[in-house]
C-alpha positions in Angstrom: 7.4 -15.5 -50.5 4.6 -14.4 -49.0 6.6 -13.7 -45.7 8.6 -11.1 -47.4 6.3 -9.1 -49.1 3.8 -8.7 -46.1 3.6 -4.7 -45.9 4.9 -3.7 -42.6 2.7 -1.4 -40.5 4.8 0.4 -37.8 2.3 2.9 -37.0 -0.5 0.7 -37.0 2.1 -1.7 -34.1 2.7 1.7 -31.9 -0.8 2.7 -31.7 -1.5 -1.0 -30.5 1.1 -0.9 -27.5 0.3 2.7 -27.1 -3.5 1.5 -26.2 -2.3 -1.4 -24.7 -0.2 0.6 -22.4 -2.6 3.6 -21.6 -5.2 0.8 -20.4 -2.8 -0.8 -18.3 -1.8 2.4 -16.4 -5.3 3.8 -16.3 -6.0 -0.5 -14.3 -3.2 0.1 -11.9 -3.7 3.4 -10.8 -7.5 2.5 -10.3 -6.3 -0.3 -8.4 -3.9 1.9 -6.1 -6.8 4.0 -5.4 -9.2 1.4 -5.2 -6.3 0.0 -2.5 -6.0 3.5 -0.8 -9.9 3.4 -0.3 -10.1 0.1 1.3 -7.3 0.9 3.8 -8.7 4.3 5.0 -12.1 1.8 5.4 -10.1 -0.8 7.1 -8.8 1.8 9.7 -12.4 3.4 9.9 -13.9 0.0 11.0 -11.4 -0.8 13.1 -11.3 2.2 15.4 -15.2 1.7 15.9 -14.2 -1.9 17.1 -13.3 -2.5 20.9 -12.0 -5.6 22.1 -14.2 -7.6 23.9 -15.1 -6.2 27.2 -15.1 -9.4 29.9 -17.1 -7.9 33.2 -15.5 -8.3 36.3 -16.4 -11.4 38.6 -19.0 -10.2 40.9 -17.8 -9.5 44.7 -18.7 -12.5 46.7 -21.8 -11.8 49.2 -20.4 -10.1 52.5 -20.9 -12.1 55.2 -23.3 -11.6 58.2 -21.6 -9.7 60.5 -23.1 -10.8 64.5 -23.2 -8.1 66.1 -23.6 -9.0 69.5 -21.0 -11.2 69.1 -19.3 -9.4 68.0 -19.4 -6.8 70.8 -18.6 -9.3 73.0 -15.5 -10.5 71.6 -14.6 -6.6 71.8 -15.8 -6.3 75.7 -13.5 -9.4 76.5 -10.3 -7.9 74.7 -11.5 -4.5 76.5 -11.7 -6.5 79.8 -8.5 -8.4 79.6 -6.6 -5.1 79.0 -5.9 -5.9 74.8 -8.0 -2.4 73.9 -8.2 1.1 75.2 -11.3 2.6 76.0 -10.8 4.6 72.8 -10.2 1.7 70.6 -13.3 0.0 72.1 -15.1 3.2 71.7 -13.9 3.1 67.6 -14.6 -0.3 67.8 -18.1 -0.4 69.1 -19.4 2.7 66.8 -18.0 1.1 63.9 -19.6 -2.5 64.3 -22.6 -0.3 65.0 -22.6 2.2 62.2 -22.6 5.3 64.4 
């Protein structure tokens, strides 16, 4: 009998669920802006990252260029007929850096 003569307190059960539900809210909207926050960090950090820069593979070494033999090679293809005197003339100041 005690069951049915419990006193019944409906305000006392609303202000519970009211509180219950006013703290819930009050957690998820922190927790949107907490979200909000973290992705306008996210994108902050991430536009001062760059990818990994790799440097370019040095040149290789130029090789000696013989100059006199060079100039030879260009006073036989002038001989033979294979250059013009103004190709050999281009020819010879530009081995020569003139």
């Amino acid at each position: 009998m005690g069951l049915l003569m419990r006193p019944r307190r409906p305000l006392m059960r609303l202000a519970a669920g009211a509180a219950t539900a006013g703290v819930a809210y009050h957690a998820g909207k922190r927790r949107s802006e907490q979200d909000a926050y973290n992705e306008q960090a996210s994108a902050a950090y991430a536009s001062t990252q760059s990818p990994p820069q790799y440097a370019a593979p040095a040149p290789a070494p130029a090789q000696p260029v013989d100059a006199t033999g060079e100039l030879e090679r260009l006073a036989k293809l002038h001989d033979s007929g294979a250059l013009t005197d103004q190709e050999f003339g281009a020819a010879k100041a530009h081995l020569l850096g003139v």
